[in-house]
N, C-alpha and C positions, 0 to 999 in steps of 0.2 A: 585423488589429487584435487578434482574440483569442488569435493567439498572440504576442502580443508583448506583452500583458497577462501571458499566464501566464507567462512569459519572465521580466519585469520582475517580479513579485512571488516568482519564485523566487528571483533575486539578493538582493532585499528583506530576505526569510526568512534566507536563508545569511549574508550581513553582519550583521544583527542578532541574530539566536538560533545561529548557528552550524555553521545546516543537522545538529546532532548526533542529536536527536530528535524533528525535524518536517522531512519536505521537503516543497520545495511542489511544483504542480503545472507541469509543464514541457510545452507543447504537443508533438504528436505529429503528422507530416504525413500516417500513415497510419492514423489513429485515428479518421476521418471525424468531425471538427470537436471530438472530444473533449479534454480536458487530460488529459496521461497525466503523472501523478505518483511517486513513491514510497509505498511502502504507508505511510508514518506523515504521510504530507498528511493535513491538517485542511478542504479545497479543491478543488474540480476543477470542470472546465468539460466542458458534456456539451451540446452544440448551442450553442445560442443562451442557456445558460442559466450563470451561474457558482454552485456549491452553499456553500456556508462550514459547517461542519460546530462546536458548542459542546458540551462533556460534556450539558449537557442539552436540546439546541436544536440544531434544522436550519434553514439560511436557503435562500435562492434570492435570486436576480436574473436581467431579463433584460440582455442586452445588445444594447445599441444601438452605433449605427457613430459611430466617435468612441472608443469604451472607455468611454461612460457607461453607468453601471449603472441600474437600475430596482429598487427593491425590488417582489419579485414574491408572495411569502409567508413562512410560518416555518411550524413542526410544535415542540411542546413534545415532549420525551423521556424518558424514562424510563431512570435509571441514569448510568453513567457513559461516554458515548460519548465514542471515541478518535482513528478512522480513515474515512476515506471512499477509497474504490476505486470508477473506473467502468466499466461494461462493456456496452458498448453503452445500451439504457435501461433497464440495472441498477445501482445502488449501494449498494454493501456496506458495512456500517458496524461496523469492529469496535469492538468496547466490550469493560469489565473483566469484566463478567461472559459475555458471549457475540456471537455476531453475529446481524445482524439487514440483511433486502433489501428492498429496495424497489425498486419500478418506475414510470419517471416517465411520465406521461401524456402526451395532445396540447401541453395548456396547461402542460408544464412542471413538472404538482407531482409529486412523489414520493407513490408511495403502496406504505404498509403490505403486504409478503407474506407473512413471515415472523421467524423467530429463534428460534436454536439456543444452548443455555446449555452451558456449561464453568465450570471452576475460576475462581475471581477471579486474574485476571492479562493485565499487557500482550497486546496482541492485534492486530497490525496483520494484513490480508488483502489477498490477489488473487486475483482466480479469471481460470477462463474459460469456455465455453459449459456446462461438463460440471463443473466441481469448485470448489470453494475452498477455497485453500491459508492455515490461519490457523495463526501462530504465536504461541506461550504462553509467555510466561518469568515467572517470581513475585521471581525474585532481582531487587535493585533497582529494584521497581515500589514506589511512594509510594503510602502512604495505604492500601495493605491489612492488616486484622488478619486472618490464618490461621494456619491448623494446616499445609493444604498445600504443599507445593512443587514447582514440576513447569518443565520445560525439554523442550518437544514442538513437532511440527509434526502438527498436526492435518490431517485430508482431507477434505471433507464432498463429497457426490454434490448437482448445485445444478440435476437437470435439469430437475425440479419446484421451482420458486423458492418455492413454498409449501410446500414438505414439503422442506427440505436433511435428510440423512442422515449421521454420518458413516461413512465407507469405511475409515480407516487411521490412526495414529497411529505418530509415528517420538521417539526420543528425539534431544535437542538439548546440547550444553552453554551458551550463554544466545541465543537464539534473538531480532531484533531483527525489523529490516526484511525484506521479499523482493521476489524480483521473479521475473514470468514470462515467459522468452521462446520458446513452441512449448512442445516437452516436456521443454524445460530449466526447471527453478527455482533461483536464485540465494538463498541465506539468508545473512544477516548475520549475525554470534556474536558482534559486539562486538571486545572487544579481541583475542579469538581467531583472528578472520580472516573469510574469504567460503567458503562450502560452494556445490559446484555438483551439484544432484540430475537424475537421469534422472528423469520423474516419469510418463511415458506409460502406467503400468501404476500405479496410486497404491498396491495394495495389495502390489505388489514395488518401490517406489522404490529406484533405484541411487544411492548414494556415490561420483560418480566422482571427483573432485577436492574440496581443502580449500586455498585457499591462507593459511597462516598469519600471512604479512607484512604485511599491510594489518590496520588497526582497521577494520571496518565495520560503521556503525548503519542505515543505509539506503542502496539502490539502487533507480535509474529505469533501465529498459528503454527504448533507443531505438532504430528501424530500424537504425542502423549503428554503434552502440557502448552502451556499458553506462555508467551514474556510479556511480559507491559512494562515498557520503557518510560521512565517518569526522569525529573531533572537531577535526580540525586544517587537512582539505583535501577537495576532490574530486577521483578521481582515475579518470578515462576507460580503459574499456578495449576493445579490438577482440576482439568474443566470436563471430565468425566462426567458430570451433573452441571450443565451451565448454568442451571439456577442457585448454585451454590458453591460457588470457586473456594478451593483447597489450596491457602499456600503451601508449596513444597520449602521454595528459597529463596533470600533476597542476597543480589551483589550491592555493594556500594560502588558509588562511580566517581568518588571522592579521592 
């Protein structure tokens, strides 16, 4: 039932907004009961629990059998939160001005570890046991007055969830969504295309492919194919060989 909750609210999201600058959270069978989403979900499901994420407010519920929710609590926040990423019983929250971790308890609440500040700008992440990969764009972000401008892929060290460090910075041309699969990372540029990084070594990250033909804003990582959510469609690929993505299908979102 809980994945066919996140199932159905990701179609939800895609027919009504677009799927251009939010995906939702799409279960994952090997994610051990987590919602595996794209980095610009505002949502994810992490046990028994589903998160809703508002610029300034974190929600929870539990889930009951049926697909009924339970409100379970809320956390007031501070700033402009943007993104929820989960990782085990980690979720990463990026926001305008930085990211910020939390780890969720027995009973489900998220609690406070840390947060790492950066430039004001878009900031979706993923991480995994060792890093988190956040990216920075300032072009076309709403609502911020600056001086600065910057298009990065930031690397923070997350082994200590209470003290992240960053490790690496890489320049981008406008750096959107990503996604992690092992020690591949997948970055979206928008109308520019999908970048495929080697990322096993963060402080040498390789450039192996850039495919230009696709618009992509966001991509979800799934056991046997990749989505890259662009403003018009999604469009499935066989990333069995990262260096050489296999369309299987495209939907229109038309």
């Amino acid at each position: 039932m809980k994945q066919f909750l996140t199932i159905l609210t990701a179609i939800t999201i895609c027919c009504f907004w677009g799927c251009a600058e939010d995906s939702a959270a799409i279960a994952n069978e090997s994610s051990g009961g987590s919602g595996q989403g794209g980095s610009l979900a505002r949502f994810t499901i992490v046990g028994d629990y589903l998160y809703t994420l508002e610029p300034d407010q974190l929600r929870w519920y539990r889930i009951h059998s049926g697909g009924n929710l339970e409100p379970a609590g809320q956390e007031e926040l501070e700033g402009n939160k943007e993104t929820i990423f989960p990782l085990g019983d980690l979720l990463f929250l990026g926001a305008s001005e930085g990211m910020s971790i939390y780890q969720i308890d027995a009973t489900g609440t998220p609690v406070f570890q840390s947060e790492v500040f950066h430039i004001m700008a878009c900031d979706p992440v993923v991480a995994n046991e060792d890093y988190a990969f956040v990216t920075l764009r300032t072009e076309s972000c709403v609502g911020f007055g600056r001086l600065e401008t910057a298009n990065l892929l930031n690397i923070y060290n997350v082994n200590d969830v209470e003290d992240p460090n960053i490790v690496a910075s890489y320049d981008m041309i406008s750096p959107r969504g990503l996604g992690l699969a092992g020690d591949y990372l997948f970055v979206c540029e928008g109308p520019s295309g999908l970048r495929t990084l080697r990322v096993d070594d963060p402080q040498a990250v390789e450039f192996i492919a850039f495919d230009q033909s696709i618009h992509a804003n966001d991509v979800i990582v799934l056991p046997e194919a990749l989505l890259v959510i662009g403003p018009d469609n999604i469009t499935q690929f066989d990333y069995s060989d990262p260096m050489n993505l296999v369309q299987i299908s495209e939907i229109s979102l038309n």
